[in-house]
C-alpha positions in Angstrom: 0.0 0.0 0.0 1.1 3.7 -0.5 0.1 6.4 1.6 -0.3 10.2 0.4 -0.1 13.0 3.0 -0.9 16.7 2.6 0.0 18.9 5.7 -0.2 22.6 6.2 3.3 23.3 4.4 1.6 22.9 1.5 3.6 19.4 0.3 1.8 16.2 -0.9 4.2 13.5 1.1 3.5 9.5 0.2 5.3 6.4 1.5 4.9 2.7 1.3 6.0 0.2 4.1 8.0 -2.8 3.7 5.9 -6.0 4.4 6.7 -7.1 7.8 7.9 -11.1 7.9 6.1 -13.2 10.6 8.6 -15.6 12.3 7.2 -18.8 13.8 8.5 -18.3 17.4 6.8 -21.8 19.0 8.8 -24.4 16.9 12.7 -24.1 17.9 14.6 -25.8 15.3 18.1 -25.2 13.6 18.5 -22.6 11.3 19.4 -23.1 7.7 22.4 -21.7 5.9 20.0 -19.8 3.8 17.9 -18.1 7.1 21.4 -17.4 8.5 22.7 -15.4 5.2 19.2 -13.4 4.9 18.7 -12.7 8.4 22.5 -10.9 7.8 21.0 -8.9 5.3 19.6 -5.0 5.9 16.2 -5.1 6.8 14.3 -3.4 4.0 13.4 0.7 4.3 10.2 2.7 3.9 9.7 3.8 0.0 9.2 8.1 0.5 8.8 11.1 -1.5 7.5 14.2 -1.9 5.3 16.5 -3.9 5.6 20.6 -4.4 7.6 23.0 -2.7 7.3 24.5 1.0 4.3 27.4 1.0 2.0 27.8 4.0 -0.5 29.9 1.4 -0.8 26.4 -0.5 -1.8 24.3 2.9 -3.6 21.2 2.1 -6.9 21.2 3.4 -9.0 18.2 1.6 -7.4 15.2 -0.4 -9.3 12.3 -2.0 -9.0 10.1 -5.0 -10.5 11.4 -8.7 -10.4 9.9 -11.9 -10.0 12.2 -15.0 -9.6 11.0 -18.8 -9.4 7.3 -17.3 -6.6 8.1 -15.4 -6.8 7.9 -11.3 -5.3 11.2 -9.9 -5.0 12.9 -6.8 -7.7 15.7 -6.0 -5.9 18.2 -3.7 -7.7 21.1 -2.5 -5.5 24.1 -1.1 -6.1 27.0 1.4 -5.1 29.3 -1.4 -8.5 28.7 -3.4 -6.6 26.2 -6.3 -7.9 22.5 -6.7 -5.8 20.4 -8.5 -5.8 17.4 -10.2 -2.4 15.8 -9.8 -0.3 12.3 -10.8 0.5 10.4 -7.8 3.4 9.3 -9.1 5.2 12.3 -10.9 3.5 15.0 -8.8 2.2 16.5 -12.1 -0.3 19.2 -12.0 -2.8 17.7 -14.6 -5.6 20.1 -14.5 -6.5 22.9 -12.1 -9.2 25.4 -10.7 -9.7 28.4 -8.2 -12.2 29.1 -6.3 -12.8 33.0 -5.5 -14.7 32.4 -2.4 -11.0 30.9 -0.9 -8.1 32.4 0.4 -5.7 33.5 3.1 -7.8 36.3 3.6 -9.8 36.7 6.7 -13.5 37.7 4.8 -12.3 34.7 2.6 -13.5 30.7 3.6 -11.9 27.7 3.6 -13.1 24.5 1.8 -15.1 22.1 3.8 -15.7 19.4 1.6 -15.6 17.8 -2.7 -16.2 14.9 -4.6 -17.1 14.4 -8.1 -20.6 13.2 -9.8 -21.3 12.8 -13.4 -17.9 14.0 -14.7 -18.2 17.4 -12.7 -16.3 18.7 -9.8 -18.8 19.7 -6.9 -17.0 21.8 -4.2 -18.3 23.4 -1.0 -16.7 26.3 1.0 -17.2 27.7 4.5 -19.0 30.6 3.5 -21.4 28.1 2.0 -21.1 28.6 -2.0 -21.5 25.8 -3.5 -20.2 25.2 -7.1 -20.6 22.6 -9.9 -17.8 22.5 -12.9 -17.3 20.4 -15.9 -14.2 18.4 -15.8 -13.9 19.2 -19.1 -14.1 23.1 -18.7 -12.0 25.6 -20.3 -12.5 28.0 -17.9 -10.5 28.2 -14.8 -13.1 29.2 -12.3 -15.4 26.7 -10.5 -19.0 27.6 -11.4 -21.3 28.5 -8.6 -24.5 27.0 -8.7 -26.2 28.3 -5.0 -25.0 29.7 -1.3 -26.2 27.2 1.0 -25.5 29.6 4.4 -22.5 30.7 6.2 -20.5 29.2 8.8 -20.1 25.5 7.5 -17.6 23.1 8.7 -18.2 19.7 6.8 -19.7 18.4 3.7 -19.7 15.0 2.7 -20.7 13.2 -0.3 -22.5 9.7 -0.6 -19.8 6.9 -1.2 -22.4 5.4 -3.8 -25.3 7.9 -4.6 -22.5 10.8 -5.6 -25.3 12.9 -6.1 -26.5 13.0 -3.0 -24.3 15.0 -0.1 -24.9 16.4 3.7 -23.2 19.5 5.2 -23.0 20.6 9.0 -21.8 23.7 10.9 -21.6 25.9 13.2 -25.4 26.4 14.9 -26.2 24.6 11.2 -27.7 21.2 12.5 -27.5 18.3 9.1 -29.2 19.0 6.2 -29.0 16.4 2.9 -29.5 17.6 -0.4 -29.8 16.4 -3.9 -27.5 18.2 -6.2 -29.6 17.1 -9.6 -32.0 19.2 -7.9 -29.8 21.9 -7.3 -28.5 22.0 -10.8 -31.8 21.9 -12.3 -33.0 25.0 -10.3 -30.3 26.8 -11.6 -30.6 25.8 -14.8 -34.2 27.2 -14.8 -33.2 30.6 -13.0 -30.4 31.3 -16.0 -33.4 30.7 -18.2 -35.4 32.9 -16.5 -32.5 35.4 -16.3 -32.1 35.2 -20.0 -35.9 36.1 -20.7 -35.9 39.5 -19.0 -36.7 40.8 -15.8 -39.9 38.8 -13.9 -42.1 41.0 -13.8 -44.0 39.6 -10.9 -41.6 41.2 -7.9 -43.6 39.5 -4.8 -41.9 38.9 -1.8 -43.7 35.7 -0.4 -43.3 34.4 -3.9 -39.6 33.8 -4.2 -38.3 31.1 -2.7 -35.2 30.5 -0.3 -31.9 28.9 -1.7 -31.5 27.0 1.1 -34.6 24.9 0.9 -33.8 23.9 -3.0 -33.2 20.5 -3.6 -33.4 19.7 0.0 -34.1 16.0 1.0 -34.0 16.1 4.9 -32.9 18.7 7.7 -32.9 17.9 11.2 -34.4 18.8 14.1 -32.6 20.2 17.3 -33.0 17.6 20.5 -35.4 18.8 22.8 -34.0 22.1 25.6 -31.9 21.4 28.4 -33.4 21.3 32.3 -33.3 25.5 32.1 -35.2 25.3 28.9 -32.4 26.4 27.3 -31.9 25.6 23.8 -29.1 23.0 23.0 -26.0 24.4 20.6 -25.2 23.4 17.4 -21.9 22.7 15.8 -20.8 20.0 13.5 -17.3 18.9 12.9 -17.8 15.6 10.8 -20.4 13.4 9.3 -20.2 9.8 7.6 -23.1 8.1 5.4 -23.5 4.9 7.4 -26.0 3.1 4.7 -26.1 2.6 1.1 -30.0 4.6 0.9 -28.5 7.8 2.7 -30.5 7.4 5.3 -28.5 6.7 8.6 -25.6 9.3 8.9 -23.5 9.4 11.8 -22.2 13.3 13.2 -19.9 14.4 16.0 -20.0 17.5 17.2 -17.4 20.6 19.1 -20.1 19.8 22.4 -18.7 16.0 22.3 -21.6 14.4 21.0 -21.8 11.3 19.0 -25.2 11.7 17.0 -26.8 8.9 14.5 -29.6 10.1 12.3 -32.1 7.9 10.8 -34.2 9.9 8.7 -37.3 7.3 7.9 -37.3 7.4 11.8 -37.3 10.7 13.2 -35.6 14.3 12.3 -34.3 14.2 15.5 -30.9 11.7 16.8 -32.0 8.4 17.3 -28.4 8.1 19.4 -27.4 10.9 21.2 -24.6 10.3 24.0 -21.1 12.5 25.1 -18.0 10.9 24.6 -15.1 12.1 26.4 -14.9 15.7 27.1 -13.4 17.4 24.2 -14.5 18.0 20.8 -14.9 15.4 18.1 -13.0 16.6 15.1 -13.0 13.5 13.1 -15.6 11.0 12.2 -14.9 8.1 9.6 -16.1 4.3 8.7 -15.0 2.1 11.1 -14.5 -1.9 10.6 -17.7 -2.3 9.3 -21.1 0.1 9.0 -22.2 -0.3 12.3 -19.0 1.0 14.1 -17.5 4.7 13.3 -13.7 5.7 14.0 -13.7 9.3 15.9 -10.6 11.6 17.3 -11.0 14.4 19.1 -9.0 17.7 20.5 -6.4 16.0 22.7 -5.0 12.9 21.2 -7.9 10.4 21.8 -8.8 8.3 19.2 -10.9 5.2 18.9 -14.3 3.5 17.5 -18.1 3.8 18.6 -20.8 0.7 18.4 -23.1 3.0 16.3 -26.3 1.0 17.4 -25.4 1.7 21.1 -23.3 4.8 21.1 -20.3 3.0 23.3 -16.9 2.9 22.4 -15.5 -0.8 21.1 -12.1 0.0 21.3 -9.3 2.7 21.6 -6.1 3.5 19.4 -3.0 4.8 21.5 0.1 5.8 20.6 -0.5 9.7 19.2 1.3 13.3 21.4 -1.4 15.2 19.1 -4.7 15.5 17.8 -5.4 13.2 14.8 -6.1 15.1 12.2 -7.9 12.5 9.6 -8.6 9.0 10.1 -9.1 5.6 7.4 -9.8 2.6 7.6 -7.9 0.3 5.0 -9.2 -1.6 3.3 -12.3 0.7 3.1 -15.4 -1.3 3.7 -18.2 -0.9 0.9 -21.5 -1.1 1.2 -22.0 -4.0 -0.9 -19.5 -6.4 1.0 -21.4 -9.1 2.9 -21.1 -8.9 7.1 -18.9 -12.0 7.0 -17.0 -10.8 4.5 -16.2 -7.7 6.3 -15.3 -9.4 9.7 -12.4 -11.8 7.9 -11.0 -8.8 6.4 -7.4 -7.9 8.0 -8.2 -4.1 8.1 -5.4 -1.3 9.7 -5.8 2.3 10.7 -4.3 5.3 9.0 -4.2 8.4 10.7 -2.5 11.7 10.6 -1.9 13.5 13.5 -0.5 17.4 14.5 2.8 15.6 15.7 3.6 15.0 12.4 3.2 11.2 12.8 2.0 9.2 10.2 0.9 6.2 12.4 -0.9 2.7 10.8 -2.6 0.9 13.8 -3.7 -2.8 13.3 -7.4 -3.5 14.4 -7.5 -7.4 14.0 -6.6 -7.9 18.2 -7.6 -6.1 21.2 -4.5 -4.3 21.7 -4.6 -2.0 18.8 -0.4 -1.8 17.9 0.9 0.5 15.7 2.1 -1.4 13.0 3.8 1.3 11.2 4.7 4.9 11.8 6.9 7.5 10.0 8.1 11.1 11.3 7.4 13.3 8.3 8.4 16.9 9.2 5.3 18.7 9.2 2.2 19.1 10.5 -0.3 17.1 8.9 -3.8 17.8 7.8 -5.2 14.4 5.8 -4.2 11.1 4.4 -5.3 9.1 1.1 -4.3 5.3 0.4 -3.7 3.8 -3.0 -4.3 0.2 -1.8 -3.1 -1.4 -5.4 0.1 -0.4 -4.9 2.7 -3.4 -3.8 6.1 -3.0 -2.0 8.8 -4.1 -4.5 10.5 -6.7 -2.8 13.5 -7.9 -4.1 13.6 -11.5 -4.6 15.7 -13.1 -2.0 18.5 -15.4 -3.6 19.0 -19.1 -1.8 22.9 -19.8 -0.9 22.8 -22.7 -3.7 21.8 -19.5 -6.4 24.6 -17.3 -5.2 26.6 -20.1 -5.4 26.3 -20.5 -9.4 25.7 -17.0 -10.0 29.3 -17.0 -8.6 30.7 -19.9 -10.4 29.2 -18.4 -13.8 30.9 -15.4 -13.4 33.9 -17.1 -12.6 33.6 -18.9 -16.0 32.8 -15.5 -18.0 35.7 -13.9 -16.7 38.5 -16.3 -17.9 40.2 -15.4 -21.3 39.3 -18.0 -23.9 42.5 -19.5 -25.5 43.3 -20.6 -28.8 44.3 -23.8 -30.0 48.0 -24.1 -30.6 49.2 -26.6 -33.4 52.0 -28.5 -33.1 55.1 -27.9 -35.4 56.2 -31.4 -36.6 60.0 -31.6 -37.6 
């Protein structure tokens, strides 16, 4: 496997691990010639590299996979409003956009979430503007379709239904949309637009943005003992089902929420875990279990059905900044299926760790980890990729590898003939 890193020096980092060998320690019996000459040998070293050039303006603040002209390329999205499509192995800039809504400026946003649906590039910002672009475009500029409110923090799109997404906030509680929805109403305004000016100017007529192409928004829990209304403010969210209709939030309050939106538009789980905020939220093993880290280095997995944690990850000095499972379960694996899988943690973390935990026993170990210089923001996985061992050579192969070259290197002779008298 090959893991890519973006951090907030604006580099794209990847490195694959050496598979580890697995000795058999019960059986004692006398080593080989051959054990002896490769356990001699230098263990094998971590495959690195990097990407770009050091610029805090270019931080890395979403990563993800994207395919473009049949090729599978890295979709980096950077604090200084570019998105870029980019090789994973040269580092190649294949395509790029801005985004004006982006910046290092403090009236500008940030980007909160992206994914792609129907050979279009759909990108969200803090400030909520929410565009739509061609991959194919000629233009630059992302296209904005609607402003879905200020003060976002997350949107997520479907794993399977790409054309569905959900986005959270600050004192914004989980709405879902439909983007086809969202395009088409555009699509019908520029029309409008194009006609002339509507001539019929009433105000209870014209309808809000925010409620276009809406599928479900939910509904704050009920007020505290003071009859104080509960704050809102979403960090991360995760589609827990293949119909978009169970989706998983945790929250700045320390809340682990699970919406089930046939049920009820209010949390059908609703518990406090820890005492910090929950910054990350991704799949767990399977879809009924959730990875979460929050603000001071705690990072572990929640029973979705029950709301209590299953297990716990140690190991990190900072706040994990992006969690993955790997492999990444899919909705149409079978429950059997899932549990035989051999599936490890990736995570990122503000200590500039890059740390792979394994999650097939109860203690969690950290399988892998690599110091990588700076701080780091997210973390992709390319899980075709294989580490190129080199074949190891018995002592019997050395052996006539050695005697061959012997042979090659002699001078060949002529034949003398003998002078008779």
């Amino acid at each position: 496997m090959k893991y890519f890193t973006g951090d907030e020096s604006g580099l794209i980092k990847w490195i694959s691990f050496p598979p580890k060998v697995v000795e058999d320690k019960r059986r004692k019996r006398v080593k080989t010639e051959d054990e002896e000459a490769e356990k001699k040998k230098p263990a094998l070293e971590p495959l690195m590299g990097s990407f770009g050039k050091v610029d805090k303006e270019e931080q890395v603040q979403k990563l993800s996979w994207a395919t473009l002209d049949n090729e599978k390329l890295l979709l980096v999205a950077r604090k200084s409003g570019k998105i870029q499509f980019m090789s994973p192995e040269t580092g190649q800039i294949v395509k790029e956009f801005t985004n004006k809504y982006v910046g290092p400026k403090e009236d500008q946003g940030k980007f909160v979430g992206l994914f792609i649906h129907d050979n279009h590039l759909c990108i969200c910002t803090s400030t909520g503007d929410l565009s739509y672009t061609p991959l194919n475009s000629k233009k630059t500029e992302t296209i904005t379709i609607n402003n879905l409110g200020p003060d976002l923090e997350i949107m997520r799109g479907h794993p399977t239904q790409t054309h569905i997404f959900a986005i959270g906030g600050k004192e914004r509680d989980l709405c879902i949309y439909d983007i086809k929805a969202l395009v088409k109403s555009k699509a019908e305004q520029d029309t409008l637009d194009a006609a002339g000016p509507n001539k019929n100017t009433s105000l209870h007529k014209k309808k809000s943005n925010k409620s276009v192409g809406l599928i479900f928004q939910a509904k704050n829990v009920p007020n505290d003992f003071l009859d104080l209304q509960q704050p809102i403010w979403i960090h991360d969210l995760q589609f827990m089902n293949a119909e978009a209709t169970k989706v998983a939030v945790g929250t700045h309050y320390h809340q682990f929420r699970l919406y089930e939106t046939k049920a009820s538009r209010r949390p059908t789980v609703n518990v406090e875990i820890g005492k910090h905020p929950i910054k990350v939220l991704s799949v767990g093993s399977d879809f009924d279990h959730v990875l979460f880290a929050d603000t001071m280095s705690v990072v572990g997995m929640i029973d979705i059905n029950t709301g209590k944690r299953s297990s716990q990850f140690k190991g990190f000095s900072g706040a994990a900044t992006d969690l993955l499972m790997v492999p990444t379960p899919k909705f149409d694996d079978d429950n059997e299926e899932q549990q035989r899988v051999k599936r490890f943690v990736a995570s990122t973390s503000l200590d500039r760790f890059m740390r792979v935990h394994e999650n097939s026993t109860v203690y969690r170990n950290i399988e892998n980890k690599a110091y990588l210089k700076q701080r780091l923001t997210c973390v992709v996985v390319d899980e075709e990729f294989e580490y190129p061992v080199p074949k190891v050579k018995t002592a019997q192969e050395q052996e006539e590898e050695e005697e061959e070259a012997l042979w090659k290197s002699m001078d060949v002779t002529e034949d003398r003939k003998r002078k008779h008298a």
